[in-house]
C-alpha positions in Angstrom: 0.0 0.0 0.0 1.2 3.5 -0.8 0.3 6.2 1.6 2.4 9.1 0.2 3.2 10.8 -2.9 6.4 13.1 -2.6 7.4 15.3 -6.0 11.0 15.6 -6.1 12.9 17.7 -8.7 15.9 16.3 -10.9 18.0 18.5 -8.7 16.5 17.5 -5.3 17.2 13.7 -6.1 20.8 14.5 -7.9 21.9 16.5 -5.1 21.5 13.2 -3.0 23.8 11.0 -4.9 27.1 12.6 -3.1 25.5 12.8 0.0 23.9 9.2 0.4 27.9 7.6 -1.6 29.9 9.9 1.1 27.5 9.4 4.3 26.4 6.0 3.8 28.5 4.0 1.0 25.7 3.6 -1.0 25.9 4.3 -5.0 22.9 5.3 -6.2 21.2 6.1 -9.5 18.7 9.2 -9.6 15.9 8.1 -9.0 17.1 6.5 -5.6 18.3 9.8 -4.8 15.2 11.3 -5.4 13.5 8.3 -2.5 16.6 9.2 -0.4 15.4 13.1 -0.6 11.7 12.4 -0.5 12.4 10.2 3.2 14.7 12.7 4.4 11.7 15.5 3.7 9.4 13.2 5.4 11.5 11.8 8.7 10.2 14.8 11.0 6.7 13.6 10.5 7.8 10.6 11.6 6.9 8.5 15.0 9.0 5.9 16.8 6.2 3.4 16.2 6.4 4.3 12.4 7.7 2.0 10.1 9.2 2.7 6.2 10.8 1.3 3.7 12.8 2.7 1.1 13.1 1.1 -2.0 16.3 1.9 -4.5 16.1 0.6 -7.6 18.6 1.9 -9.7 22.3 2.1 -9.3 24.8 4.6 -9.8 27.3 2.9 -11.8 25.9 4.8 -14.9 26.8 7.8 -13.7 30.6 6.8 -12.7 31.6 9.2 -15.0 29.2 12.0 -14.9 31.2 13.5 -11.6 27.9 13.3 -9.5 29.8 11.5 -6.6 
């Protein structure tokens, strides 16, 4: 079930790629970035009885040489 809908600009979800490789070690494509961005917008509306998954479906090994890490 889907409970929310979050619109996330090429940017938004770009800007995450450096921060997701250099904080967390994890490569990701765009739009991964843009569900990184999306839960990061979200996680003050958050409770401690909350539960979310994230799913990240592409990688970032296409864009190895587009400088984005």
């Amino acid at each position: 079930m889907i409970d929310k809908f979050f619109p996330v600009s090429d940017e938004q979800g770009l800007g995450m790629l450096p921060i997701m490789a250099s904080k967390y070690g994890f490569l990701l494509g765009t739009g991964s970035g843009a569900v990184a961005y999306a839960m990061q917008t979200y996680l003050n509306k958050l409770t401690k009885d909350d539960v979310v998954v994230m799913l990240f479906g592409d990688s970032g090994r296409a864009y190895l040489s587009k400088n984005y890490f």
